[in-house]
C-alpha positions as CSV (number, residue, x, y, z in Angstrom):
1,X,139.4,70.4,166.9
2,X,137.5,68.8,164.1
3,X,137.2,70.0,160.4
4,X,133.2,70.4,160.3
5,X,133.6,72.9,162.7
6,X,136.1,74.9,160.6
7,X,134.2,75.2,157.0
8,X,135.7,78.5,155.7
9,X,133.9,79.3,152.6
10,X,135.7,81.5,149.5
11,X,133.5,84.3,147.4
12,X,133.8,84.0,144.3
13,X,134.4,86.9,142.1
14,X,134.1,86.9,138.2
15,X,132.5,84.6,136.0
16,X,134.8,81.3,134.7
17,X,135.4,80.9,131.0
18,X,132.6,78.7,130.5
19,X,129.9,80.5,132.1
20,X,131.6,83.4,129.6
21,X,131.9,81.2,126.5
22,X,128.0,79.9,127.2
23,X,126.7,83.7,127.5
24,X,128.4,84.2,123.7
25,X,126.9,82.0,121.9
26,X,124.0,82.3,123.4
27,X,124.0,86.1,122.4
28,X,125.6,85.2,118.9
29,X,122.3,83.3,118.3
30,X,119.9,85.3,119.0
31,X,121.7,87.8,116.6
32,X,122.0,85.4,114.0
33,X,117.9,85.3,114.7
34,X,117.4,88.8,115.0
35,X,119.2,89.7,111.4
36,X,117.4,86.6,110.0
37,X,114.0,88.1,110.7
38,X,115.2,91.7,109.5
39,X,116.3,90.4,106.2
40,X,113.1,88.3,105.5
41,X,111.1,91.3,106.0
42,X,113.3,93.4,103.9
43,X,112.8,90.7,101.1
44,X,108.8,91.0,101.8
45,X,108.9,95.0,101.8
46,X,110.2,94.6,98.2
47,X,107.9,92.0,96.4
48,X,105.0,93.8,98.3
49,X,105.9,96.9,96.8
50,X,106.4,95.0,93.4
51,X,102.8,94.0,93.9
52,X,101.6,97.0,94.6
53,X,102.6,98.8,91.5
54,X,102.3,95.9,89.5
55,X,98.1,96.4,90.6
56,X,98.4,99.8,89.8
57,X,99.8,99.4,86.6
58,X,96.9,96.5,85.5
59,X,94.7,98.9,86.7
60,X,95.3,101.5,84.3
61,X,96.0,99.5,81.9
62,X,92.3,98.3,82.1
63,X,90.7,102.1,82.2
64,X,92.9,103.0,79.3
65,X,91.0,99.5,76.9
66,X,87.6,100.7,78.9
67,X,88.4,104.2,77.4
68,X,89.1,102.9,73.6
69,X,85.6,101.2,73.7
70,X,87.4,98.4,71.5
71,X,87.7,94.7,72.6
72,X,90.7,93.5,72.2
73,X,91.4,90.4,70.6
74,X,91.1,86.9,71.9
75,X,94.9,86.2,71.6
76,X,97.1,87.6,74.5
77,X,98.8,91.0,73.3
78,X,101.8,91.9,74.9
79,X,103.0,95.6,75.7
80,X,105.6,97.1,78.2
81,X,104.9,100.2,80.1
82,X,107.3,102.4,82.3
83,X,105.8,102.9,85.3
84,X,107.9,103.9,88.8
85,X,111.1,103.8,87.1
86,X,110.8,100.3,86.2
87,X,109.8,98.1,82.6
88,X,106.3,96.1,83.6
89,X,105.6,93.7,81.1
90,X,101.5,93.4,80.1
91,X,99.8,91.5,78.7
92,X,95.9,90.9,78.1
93,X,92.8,89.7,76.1
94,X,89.5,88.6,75.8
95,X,87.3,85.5,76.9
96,X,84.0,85.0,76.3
97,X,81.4,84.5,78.3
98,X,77.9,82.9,77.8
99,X,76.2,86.2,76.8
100,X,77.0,88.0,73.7
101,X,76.8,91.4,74.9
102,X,79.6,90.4,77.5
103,X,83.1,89.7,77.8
104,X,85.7,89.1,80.1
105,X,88.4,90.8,80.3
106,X,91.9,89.6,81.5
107,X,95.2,91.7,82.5
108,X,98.6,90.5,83.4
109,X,101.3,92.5,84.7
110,X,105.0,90.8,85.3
111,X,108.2,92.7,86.3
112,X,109.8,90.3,83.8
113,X,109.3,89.2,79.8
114,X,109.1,85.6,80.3
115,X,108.6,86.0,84.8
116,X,105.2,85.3,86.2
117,X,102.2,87.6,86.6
118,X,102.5,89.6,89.8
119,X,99.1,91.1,88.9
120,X,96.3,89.3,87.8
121,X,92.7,91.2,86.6
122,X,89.2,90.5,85.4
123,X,86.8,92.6,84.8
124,X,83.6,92.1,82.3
125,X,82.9,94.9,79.8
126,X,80.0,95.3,77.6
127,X,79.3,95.9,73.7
């Protein structure tokens, strides 16, 4: 009888430490990944909520000068507002421009005394 003729084959059951070993770090990867992406968007949520009321806060900042009918000066005044439950930190002034009867004007709003502007507005009023 030869051996050819006499191949017995054995199932395997299970999977070898390896093939165990390899799935893990492939799924430890992917979850490093996965957390990676949820905290940069958690970081994003926050400075585009910053932003946002940062905008909102140069806005009326800029009705309220409209609404004095005075130009401010052409030095950068600083003020702090409460706005949201947080200190914004504004600041803005006058530019000229090549007409008389117009000026620019520019508004800063920062989170922080000395941080930089998260807002940034010009508009143009007239005398």
């Amino acid at each position: 009888m030869k051996l050819s003729a006499k191949i017995t084959r054995v199932k395997q059951q299970g999977m070898t430490l390896l093939e165990v070993m390899l799935a893990l770090i492939i799924l430890a990867t992917s979850g490093l990944a996965v957390m990676n992406a949820a905290s940069e968007a958690l970081k994003n949520q926050v400075y585009l909520q910053d932003k946002t009321f940062a905008l909102w806060v140069a806005s009326n900042r800029l009705v309220e000068l409209k609404l004095e009918g005075e130009w401010p000066a052409a030095s950068w005044k600083n003020e702090k507002e409460e706005f949201a439950g947080n200190s914004w930190y504004v600041r803005y002034q006058t530019v000229e421009t090549g007409d008389e009867n117009f000026k620019a004007l520019d508004v800063e709003v920062s989170s922080q005394k000395e941080g930089s502007a998260l807002a940034y507005i010009r508009t143009y009023i007239a005398k």
